[in-house]
Biopython code that builds the backbone (N, CA, C, O; Angstrom):
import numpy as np
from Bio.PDB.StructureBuilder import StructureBuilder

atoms = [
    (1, "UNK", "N", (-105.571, 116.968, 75.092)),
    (1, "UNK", "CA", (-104.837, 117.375, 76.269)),
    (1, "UNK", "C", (-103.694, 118.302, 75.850)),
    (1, "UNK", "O", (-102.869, 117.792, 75.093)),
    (2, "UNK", "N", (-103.484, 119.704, 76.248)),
    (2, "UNK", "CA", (-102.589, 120.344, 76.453)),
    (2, "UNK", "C", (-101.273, 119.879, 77.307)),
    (2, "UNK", "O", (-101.590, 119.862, 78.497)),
    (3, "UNK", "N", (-100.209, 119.581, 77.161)),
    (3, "UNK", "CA", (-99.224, 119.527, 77.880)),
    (3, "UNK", "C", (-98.290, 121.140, 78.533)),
    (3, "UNK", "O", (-98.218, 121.821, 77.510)),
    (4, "UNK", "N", (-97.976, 121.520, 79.071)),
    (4, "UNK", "CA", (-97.419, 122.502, 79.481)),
    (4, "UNK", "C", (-96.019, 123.040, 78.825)),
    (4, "UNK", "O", (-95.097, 122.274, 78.546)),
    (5, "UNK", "N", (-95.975, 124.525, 78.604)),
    (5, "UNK", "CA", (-94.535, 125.216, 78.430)),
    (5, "UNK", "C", (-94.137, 125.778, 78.898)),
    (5, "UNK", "O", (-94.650, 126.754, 79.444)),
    (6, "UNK", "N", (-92.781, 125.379, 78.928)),
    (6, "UNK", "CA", (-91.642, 126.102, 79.857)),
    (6, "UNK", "C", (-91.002, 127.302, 79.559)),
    (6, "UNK", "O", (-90.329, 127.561, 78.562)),
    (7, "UNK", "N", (-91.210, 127.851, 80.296)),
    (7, "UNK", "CA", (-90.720, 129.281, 80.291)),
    (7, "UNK", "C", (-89.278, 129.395, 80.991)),
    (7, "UNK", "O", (-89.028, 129.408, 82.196)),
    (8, "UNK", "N", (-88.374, 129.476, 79.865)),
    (8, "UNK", "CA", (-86.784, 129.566, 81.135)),
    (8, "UNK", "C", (-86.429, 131.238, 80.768)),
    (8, "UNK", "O", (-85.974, 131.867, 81.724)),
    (9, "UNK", "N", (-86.565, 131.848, 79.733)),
    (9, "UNK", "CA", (-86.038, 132.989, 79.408)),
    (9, "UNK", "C", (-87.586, 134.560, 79.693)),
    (9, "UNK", "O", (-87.382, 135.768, 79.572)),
    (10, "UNK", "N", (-88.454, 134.125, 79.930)),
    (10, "UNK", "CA", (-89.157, 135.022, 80.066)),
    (10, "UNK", "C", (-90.624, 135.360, 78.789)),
    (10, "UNK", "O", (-90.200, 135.745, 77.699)),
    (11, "UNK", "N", (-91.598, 135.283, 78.851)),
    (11, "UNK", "CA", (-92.998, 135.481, 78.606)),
    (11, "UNK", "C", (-93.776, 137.067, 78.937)),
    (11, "UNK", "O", (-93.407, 137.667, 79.946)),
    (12, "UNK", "N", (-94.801, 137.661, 78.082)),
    (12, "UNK", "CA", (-95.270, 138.621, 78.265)),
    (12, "UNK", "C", (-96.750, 138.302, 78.763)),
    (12, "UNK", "O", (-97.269, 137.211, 78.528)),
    (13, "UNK", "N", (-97.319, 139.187, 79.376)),
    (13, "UNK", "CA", (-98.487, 139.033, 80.130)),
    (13, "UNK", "C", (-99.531, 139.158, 79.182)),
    (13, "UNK", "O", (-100.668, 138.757, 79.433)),
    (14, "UNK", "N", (-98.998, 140.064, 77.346)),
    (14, "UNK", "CA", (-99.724, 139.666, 76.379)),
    (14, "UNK", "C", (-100.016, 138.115, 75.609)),
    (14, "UNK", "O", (-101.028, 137.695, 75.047)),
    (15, "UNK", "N", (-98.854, 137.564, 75.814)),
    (15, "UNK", "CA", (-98.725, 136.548, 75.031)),
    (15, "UNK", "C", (-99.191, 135.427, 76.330)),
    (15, "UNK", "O", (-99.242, 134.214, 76.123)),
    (16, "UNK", "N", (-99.488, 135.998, 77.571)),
    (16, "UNK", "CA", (-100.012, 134.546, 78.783)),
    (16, "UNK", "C", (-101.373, 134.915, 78.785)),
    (16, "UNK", "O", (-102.165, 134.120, 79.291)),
    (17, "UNK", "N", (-101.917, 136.287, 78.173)),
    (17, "UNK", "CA", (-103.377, 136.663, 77.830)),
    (17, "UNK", "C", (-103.868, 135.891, 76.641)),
    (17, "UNK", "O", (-105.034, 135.495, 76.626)),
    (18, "UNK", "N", (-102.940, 135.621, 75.505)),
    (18, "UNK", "CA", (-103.148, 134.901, 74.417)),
    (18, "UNK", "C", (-103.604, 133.583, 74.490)),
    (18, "UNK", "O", (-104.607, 133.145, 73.927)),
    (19, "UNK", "N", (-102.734, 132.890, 75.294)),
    (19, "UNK", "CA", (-102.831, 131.964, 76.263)),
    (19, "UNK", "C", (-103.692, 131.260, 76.758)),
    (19, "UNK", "O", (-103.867, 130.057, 76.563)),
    (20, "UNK", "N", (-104.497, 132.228, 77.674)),
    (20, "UNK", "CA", (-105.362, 132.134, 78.418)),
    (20, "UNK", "C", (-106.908, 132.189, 77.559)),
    (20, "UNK", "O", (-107.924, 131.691, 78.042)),
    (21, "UNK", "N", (-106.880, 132.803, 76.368)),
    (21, "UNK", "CA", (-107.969, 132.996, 75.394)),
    (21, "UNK", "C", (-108.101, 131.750, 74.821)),
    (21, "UNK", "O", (-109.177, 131.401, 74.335)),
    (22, "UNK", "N", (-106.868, 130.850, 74.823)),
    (22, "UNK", "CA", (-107.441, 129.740, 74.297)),
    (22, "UNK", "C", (-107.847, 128.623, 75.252)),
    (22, "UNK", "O", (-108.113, 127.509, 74.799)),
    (23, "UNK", "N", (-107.879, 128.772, 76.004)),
    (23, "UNK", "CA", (-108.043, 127.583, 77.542)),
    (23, "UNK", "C", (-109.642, 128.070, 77.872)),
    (23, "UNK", "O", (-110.736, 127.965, 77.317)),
    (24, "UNK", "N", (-108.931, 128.847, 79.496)),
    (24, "UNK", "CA", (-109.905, 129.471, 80.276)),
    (24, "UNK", "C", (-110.772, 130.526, 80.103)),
    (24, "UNK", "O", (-111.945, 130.657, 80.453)),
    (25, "UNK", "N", (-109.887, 131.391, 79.405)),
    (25, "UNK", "CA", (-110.558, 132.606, 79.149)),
    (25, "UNK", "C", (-109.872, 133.913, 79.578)),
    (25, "UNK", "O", (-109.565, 134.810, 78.794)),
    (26, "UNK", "N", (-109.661, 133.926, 80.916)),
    (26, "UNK", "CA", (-109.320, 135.444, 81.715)),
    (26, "UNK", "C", (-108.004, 134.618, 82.214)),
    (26, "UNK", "O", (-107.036, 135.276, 82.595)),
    (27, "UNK", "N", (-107.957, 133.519, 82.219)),
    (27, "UNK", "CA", (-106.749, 132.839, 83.504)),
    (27, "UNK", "C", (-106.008, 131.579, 82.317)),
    (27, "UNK", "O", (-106.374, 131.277, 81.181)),
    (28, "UNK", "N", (-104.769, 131.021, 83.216)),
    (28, "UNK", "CA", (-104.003, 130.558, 82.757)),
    (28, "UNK", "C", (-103.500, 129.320, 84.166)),
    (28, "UNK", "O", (-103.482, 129.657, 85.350)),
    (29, "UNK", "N", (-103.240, 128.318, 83.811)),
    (29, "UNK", "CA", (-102.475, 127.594, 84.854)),
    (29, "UNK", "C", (-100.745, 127.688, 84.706)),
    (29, "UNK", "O", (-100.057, 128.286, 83.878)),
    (30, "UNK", "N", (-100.446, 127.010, 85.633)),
    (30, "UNK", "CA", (-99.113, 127.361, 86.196)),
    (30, "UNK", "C", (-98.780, 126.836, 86.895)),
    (30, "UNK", "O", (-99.553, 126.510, 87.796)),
    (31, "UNK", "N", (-97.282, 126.381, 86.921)),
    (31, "UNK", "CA", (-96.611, 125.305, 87.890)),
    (31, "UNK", "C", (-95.139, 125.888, 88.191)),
    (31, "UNK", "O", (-94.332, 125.307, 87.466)),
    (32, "UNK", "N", (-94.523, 126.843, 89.019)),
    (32, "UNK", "CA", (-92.856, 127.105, 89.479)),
    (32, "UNK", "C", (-92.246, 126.227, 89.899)),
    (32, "UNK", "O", (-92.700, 125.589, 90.849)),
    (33, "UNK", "N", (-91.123, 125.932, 89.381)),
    (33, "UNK", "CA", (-90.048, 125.451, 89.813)),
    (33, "UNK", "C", (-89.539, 126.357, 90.791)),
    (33, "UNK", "O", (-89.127, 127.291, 90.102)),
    (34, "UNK", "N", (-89.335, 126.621, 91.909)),
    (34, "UNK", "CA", (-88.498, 127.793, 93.133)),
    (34, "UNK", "C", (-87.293, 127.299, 92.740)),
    (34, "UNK", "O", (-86.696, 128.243, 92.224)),
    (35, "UNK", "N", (-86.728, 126.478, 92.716)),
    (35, "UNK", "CA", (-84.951, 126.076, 92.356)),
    (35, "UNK", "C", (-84.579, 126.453, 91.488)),
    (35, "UNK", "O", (-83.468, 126.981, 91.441)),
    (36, "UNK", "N", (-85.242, 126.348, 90.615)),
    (36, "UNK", "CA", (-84.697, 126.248, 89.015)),
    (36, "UNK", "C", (-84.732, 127.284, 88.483)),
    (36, "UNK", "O", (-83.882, 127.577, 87.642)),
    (37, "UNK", "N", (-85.907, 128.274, 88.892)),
    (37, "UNK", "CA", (-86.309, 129.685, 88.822)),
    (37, "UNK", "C", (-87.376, 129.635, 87.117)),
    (37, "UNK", "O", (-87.642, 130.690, 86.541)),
    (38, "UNK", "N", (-87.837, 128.268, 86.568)),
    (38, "UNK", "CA", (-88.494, 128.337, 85.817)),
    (38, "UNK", "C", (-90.157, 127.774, 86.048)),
    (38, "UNK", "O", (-90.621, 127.147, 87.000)),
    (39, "UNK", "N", (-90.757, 128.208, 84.929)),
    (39, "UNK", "CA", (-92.088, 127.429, 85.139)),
    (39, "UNK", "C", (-92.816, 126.946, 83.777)),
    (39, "UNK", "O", (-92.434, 127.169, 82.628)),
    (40, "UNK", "N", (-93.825, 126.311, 84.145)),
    (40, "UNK", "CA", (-94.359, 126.059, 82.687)),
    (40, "UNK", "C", (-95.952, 126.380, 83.034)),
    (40, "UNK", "O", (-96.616, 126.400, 84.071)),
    (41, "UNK", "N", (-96.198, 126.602, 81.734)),
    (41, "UNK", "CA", (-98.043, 127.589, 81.680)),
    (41, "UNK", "C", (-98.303, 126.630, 80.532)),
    (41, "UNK", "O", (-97.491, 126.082, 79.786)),
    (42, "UNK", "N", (-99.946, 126.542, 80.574)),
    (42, "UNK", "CA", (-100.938, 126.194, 79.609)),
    (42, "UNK", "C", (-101.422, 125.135, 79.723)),
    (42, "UNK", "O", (-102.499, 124.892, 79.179)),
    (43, "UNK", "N", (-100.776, 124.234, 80.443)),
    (43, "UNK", "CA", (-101.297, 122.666, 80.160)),
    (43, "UNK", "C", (-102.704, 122.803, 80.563)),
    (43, "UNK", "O", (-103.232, 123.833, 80.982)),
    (44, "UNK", "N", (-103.178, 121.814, 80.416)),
    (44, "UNK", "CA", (-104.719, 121.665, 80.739)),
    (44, "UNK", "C", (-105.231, 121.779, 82.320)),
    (44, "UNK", "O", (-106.184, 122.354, 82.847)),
    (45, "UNK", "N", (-104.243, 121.034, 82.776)),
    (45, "UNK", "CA", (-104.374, 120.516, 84.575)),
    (45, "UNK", "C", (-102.869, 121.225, 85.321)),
    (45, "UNK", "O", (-101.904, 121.529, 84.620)),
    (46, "UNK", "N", (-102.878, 121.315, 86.049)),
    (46, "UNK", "CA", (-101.499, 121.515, 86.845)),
    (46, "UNK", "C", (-100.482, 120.329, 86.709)),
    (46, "UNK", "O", (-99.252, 120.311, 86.679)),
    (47, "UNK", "N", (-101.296, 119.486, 86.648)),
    (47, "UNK", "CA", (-100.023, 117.841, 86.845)),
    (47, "UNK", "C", (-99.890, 118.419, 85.273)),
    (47, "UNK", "O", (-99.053, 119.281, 85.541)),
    (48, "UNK", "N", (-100.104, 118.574, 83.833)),
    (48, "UNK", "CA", (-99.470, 118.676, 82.957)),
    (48, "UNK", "C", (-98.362, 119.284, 82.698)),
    (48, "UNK", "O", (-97.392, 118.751, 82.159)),
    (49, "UNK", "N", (-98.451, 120.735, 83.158)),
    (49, "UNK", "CA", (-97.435, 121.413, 83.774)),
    (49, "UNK", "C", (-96.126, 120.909, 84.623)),
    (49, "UNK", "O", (-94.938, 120.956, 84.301)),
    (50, "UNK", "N", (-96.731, 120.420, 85.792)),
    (50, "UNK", "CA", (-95.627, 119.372, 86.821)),
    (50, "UNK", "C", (-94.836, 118.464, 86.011)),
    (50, "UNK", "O", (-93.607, 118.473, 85.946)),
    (51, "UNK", "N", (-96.095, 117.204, 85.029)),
    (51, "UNK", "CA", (-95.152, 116.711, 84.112)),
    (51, "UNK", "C", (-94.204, 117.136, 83.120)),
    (51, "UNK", "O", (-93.273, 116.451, 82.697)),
    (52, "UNK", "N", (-94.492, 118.294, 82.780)),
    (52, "UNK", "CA", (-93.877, 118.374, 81.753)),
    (52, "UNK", "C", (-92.263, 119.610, 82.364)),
    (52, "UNK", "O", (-91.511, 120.085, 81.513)),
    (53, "UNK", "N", (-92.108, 119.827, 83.538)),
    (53, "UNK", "CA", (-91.019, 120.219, 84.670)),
    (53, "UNK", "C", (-90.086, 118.840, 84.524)),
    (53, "UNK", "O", (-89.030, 118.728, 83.903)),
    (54, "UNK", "N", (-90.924, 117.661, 85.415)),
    (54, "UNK", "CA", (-90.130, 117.039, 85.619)),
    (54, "UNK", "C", (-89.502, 116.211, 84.770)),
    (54, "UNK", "O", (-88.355, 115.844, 85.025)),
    (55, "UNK", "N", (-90.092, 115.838, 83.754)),
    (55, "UNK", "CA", (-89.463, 115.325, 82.559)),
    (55, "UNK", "C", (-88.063, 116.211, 81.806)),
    (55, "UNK", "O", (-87.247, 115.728, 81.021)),
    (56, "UNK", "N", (-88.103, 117.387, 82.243)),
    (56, "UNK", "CA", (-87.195, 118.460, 82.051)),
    (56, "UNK", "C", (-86.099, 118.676, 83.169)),
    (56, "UNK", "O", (-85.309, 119.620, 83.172)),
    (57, "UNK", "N", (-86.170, 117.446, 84.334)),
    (57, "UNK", "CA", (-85.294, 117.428, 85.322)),
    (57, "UNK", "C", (-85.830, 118.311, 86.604)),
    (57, "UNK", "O", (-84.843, 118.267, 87.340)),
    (58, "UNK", "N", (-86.790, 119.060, 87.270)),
    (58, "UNK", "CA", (-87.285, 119.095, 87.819)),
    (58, "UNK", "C", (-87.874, 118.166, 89.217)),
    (58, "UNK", "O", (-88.514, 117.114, 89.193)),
    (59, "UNK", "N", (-87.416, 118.952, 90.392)),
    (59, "UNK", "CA", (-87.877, 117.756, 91.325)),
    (59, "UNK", "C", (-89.270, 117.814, 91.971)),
    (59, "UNK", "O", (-89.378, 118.846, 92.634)),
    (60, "UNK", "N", (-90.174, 117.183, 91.992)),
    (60, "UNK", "CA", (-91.231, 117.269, 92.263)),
    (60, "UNK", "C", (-91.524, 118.042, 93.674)),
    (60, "UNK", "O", (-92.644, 118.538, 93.797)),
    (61, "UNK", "N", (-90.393, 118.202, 94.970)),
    (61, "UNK", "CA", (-90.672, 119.072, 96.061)),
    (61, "UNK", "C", (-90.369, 120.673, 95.907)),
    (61, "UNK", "O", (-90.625, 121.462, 96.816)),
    (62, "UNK", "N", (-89.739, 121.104, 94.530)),
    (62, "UNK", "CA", (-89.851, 122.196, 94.465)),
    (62, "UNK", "C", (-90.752, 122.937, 93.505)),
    (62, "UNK", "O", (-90.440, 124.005, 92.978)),
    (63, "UNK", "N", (-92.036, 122.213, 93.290)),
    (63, "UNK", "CA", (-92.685, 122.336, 92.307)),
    (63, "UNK", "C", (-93.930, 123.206, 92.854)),
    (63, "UNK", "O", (-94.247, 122.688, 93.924)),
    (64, "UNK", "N", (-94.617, 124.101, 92.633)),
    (64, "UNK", "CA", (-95.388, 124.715, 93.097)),
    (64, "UNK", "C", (-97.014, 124.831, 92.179)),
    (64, "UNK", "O", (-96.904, 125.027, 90.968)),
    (65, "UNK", "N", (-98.071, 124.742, 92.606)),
    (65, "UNK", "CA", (-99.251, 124.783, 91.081)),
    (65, "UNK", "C", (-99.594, 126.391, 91.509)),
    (65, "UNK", "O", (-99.513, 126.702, 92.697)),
    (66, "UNK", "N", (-100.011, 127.477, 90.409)),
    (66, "UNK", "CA", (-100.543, 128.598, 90.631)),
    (66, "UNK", "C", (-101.457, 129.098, 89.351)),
    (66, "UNK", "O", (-101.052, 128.662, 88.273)),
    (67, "UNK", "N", (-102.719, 130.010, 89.292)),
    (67, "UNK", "CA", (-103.310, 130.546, 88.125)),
    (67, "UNK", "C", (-102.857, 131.835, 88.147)),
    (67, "UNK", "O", (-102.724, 132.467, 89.195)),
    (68, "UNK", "N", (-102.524, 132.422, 86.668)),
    (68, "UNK", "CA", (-102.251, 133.582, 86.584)),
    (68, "UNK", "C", (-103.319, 134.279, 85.533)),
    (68, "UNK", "O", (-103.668, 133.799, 84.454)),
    (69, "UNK", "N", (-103.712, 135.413, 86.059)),
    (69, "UNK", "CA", (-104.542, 136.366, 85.642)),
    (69, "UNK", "C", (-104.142, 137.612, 84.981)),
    (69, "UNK", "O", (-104.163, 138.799, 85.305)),
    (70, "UNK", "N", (-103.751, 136.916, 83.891)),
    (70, "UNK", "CA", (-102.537, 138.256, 82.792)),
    (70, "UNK", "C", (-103.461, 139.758, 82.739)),
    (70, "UNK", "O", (-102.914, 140.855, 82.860)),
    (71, "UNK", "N", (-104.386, 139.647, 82.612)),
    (71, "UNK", "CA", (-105.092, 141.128, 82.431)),
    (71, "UNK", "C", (-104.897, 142.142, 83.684)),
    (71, "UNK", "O", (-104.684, 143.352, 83.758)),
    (72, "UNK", "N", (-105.106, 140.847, 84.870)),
    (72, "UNK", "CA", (-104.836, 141.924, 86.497)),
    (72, "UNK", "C", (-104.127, 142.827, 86.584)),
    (72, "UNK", "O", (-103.510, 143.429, 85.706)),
    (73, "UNK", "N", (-104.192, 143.023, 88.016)),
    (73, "UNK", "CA", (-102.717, 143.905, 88.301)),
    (73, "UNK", "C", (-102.716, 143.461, 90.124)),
    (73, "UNK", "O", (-103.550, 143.146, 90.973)),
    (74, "UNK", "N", (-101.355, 143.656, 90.043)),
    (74, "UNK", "CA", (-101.588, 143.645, 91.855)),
    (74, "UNK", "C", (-101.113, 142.397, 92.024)),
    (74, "UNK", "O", (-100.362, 141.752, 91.293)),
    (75, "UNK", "N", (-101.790, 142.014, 93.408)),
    (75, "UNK", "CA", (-101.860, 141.008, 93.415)),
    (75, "UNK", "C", (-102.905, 139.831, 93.479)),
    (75, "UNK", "O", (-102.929, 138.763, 94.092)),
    (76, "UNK", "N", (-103.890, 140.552, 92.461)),
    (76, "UNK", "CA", (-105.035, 140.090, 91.938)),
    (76, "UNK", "C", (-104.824, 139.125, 90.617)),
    (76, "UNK", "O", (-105.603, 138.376, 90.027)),
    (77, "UNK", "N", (-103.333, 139.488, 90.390)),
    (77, "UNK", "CA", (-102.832, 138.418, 88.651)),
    (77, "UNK", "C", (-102.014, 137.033, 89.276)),
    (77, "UNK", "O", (-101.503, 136.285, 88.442)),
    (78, "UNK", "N", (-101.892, 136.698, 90.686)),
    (78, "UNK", "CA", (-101.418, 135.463, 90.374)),
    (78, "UNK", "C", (-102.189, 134.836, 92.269)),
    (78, "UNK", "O", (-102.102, 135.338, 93.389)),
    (79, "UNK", "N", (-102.854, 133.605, 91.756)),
    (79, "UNK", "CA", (-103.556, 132.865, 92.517)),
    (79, "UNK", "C", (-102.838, 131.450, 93.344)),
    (79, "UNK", "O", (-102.354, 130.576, 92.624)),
    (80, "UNK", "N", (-102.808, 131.320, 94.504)),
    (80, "UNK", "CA", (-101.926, 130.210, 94.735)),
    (80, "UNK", "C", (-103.022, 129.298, 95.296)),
    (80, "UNK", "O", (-103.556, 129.262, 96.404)),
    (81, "UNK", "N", (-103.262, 128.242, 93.681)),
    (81, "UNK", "CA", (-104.021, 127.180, 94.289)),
    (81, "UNK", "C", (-104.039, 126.251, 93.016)),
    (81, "UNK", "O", (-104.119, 126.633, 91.848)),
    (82, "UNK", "N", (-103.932, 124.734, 93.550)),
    (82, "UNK", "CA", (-103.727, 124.169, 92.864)),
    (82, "UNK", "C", (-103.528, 122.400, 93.632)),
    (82, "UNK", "O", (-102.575, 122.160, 94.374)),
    (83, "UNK", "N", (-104.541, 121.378, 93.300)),
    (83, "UNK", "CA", (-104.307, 120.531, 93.980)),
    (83, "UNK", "C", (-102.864, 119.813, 93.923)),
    (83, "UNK", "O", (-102.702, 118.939, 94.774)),
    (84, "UNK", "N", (-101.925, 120.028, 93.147)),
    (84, "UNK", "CA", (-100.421, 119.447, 93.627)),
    (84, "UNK", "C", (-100.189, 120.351, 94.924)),
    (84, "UNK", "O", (-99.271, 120.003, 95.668)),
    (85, "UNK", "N", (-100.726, 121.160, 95.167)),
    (85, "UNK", "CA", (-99.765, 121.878, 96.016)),
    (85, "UNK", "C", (-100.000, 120.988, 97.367)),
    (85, "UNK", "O", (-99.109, 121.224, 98.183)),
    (86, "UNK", "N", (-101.089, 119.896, 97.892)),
    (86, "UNK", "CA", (-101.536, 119.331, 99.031)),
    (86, "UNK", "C", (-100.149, 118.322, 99.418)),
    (86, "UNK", "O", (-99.773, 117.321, 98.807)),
    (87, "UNK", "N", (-99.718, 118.775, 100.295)),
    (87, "UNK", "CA", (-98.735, 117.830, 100.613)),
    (87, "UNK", "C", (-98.176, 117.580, 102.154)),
    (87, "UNK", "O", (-97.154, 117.859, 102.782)),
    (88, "UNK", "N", (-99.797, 116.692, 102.479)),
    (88, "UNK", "CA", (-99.222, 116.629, 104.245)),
    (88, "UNK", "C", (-97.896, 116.216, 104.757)),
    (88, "UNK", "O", (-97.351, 116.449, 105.836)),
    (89, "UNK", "N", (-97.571, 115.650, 103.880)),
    (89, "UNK", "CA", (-96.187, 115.498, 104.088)),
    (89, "UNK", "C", (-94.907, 115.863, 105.050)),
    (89, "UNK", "O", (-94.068, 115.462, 105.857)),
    (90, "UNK", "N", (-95.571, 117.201, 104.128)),
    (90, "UNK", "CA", (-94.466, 118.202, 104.007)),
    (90, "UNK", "C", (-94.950, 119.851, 104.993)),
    (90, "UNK", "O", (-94.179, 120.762, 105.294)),
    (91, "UNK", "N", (-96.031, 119.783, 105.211)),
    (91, "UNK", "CA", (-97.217, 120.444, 105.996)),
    (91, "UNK", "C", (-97.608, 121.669, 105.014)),
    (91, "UNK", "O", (-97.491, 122.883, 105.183)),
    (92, "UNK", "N", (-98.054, 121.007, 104.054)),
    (92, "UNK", "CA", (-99.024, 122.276, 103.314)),
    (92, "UNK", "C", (-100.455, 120.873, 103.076)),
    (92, "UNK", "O", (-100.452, 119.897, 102.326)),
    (93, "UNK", "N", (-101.448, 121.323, 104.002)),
    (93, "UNK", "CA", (-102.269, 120.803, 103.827)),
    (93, "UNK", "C", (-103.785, 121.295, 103.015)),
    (93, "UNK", "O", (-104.940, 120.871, 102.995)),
    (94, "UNK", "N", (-103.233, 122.122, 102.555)),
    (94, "UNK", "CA", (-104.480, 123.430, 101.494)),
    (94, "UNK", "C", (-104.030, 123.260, 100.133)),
    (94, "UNK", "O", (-102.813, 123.095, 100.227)),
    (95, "UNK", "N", (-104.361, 123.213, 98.929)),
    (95, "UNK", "CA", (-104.321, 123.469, 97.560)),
    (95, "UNK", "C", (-103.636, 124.783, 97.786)),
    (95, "UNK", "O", (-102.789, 125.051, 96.934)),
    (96, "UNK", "N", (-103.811, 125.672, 98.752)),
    (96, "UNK", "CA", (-102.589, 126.943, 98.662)),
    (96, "UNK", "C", (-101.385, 126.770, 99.127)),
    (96, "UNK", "O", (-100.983, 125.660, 99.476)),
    (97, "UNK", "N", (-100.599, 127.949, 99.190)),
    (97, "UNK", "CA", (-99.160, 127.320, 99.820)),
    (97, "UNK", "C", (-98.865, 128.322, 100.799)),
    (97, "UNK", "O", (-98.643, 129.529, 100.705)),
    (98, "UNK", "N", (-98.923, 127.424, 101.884)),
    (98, "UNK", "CA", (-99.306, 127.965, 103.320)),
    (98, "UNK", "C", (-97.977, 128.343, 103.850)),
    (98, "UNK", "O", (-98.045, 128.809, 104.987)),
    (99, "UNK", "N", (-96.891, 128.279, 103.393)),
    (99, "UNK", "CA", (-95.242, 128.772, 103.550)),
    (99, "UNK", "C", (-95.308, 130.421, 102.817)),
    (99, "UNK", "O", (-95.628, 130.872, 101.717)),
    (100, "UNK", "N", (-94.881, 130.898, 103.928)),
    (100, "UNK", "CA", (-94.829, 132.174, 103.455)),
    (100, "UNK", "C", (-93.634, 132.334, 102.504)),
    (100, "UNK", "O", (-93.769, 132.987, 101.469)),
    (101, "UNK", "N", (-92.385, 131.713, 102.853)),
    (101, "UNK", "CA", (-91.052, 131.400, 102.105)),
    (101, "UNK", "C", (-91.370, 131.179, 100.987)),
    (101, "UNK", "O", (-90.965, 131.983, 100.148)),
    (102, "UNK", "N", (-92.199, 130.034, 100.528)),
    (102, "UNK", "CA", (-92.552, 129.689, 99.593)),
    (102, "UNK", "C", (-93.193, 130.614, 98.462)),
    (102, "UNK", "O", (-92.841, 130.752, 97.290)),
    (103, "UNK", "N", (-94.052, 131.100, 99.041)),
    (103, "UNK", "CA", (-94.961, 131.882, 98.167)),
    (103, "UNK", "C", (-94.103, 132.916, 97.988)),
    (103, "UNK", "O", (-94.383, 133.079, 96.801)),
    (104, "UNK", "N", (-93.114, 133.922, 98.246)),
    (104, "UNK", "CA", (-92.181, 134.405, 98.150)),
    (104, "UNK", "C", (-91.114, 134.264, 97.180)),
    (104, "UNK", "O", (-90.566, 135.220, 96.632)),
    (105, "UNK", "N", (-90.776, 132.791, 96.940)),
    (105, "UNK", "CA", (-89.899, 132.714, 96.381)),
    (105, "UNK", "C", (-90.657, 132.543, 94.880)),
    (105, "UNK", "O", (-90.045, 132.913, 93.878)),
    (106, "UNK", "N", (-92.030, 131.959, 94.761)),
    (106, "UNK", "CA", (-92.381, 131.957, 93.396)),
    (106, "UNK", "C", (-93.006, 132.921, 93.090)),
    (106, "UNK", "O", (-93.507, 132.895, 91.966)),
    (107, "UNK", "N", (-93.211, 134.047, 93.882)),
    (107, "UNK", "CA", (-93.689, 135.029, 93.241)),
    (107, "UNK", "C", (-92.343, 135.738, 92.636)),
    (107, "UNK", "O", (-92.715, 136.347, 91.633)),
    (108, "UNK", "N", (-90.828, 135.928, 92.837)),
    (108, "UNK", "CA", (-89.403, 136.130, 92.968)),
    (108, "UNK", "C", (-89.639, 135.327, 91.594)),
    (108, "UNK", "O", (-89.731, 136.167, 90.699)),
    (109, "UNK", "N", (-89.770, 134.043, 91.088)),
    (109, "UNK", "CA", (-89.012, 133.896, 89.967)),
    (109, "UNK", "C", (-90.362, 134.119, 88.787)),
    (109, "UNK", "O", (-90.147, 134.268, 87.584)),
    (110, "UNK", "N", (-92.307, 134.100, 89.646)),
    (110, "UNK", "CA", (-92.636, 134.409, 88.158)),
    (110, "UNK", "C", (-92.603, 136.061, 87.827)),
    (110, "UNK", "O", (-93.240, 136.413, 86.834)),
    (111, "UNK", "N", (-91.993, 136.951, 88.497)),
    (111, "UNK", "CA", (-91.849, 137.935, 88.756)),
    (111, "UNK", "C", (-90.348, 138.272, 87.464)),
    (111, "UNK", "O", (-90.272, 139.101, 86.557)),
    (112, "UNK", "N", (-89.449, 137.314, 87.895)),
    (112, "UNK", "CA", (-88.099, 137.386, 86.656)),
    (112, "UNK", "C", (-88.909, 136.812, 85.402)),
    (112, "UNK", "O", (-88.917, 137.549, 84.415)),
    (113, "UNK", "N", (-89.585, 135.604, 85.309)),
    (113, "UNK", "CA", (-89.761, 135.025, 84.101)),
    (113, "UNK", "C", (-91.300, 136.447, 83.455)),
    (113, "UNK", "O", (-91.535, 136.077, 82.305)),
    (114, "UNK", "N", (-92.124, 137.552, 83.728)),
    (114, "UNK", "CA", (-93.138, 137.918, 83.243)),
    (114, "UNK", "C", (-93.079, 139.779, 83.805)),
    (114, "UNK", "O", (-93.786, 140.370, 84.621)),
    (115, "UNK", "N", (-92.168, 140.163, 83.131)),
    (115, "UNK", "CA", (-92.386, 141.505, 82.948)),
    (115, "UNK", "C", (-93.473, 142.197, 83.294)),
    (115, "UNK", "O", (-94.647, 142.078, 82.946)),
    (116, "UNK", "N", (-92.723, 143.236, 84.320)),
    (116, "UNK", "CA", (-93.995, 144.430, 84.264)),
    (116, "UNK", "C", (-94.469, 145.122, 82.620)),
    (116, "UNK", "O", (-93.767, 145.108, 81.608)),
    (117, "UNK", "N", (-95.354, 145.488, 82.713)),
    (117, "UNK", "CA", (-95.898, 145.896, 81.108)),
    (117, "UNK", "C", (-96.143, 147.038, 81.291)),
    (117, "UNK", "O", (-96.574, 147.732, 80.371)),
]
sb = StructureBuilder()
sb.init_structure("model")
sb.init_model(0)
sb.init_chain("A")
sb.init_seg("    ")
for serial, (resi, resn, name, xyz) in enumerate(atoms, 1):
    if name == "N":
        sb.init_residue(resn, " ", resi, " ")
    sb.init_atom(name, np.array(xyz, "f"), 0.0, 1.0, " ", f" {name:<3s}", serial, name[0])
structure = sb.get_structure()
């Protein structure tokens, strides 16, 4: 099992391609913090990722799951889906994240944490 890393200072779309060569292949998982403005990549599952946020102080309602597609471009490099994201709760009832706010704000911080190239 892969556990997830946190990215607080910023990652290259080479080194989340590197990444991704050892997992999936073309893709990478992913979990944002929107508060915190960080995230963590690689774990195996999304909850690895999540865990390894919240163990880092992270609150589980600002936690978001997403795949990123380092080779893309557009907005063909980052995917919003991920079963943490289901949270009738809270009314996101899709593995996507049906808040436009939302999706906004984590595209805003993986946008600070992953350089245009």
């Amino acid at each position: 099992m892969t556990t997830g890393r946190i990215v607080r200072e910023g990652v290259s779309r080479a080194e989340l391609a590197r990444m991704a060569e050892d997992q999936f292949g073309t893709w990478i998982k992913g979990v944002v913090d929107v508060s915190r403005g960080i995230m963590a990549v690689g774990g195996d599952l999304h909850a690895d990722d999540e865990a390894a946020l919240l163990a880092d102080g992270s609150r589980q309602q600002d936690l978001w799951g997403i795949n990123l597609y380092p080779l893309e471009s557009g907005s063909d490099w980052i995917e919003f889906d991920s079963m943490i994201n289901i949270r009738p709760g809270r009314g996101n009832r899709s593995r996507g994240v049906d808040d436009e706010e939302s999706r906004t704000r984590i595209l805003e911080v993986v946008r600070n944490l992953v350089p245009s190239e």
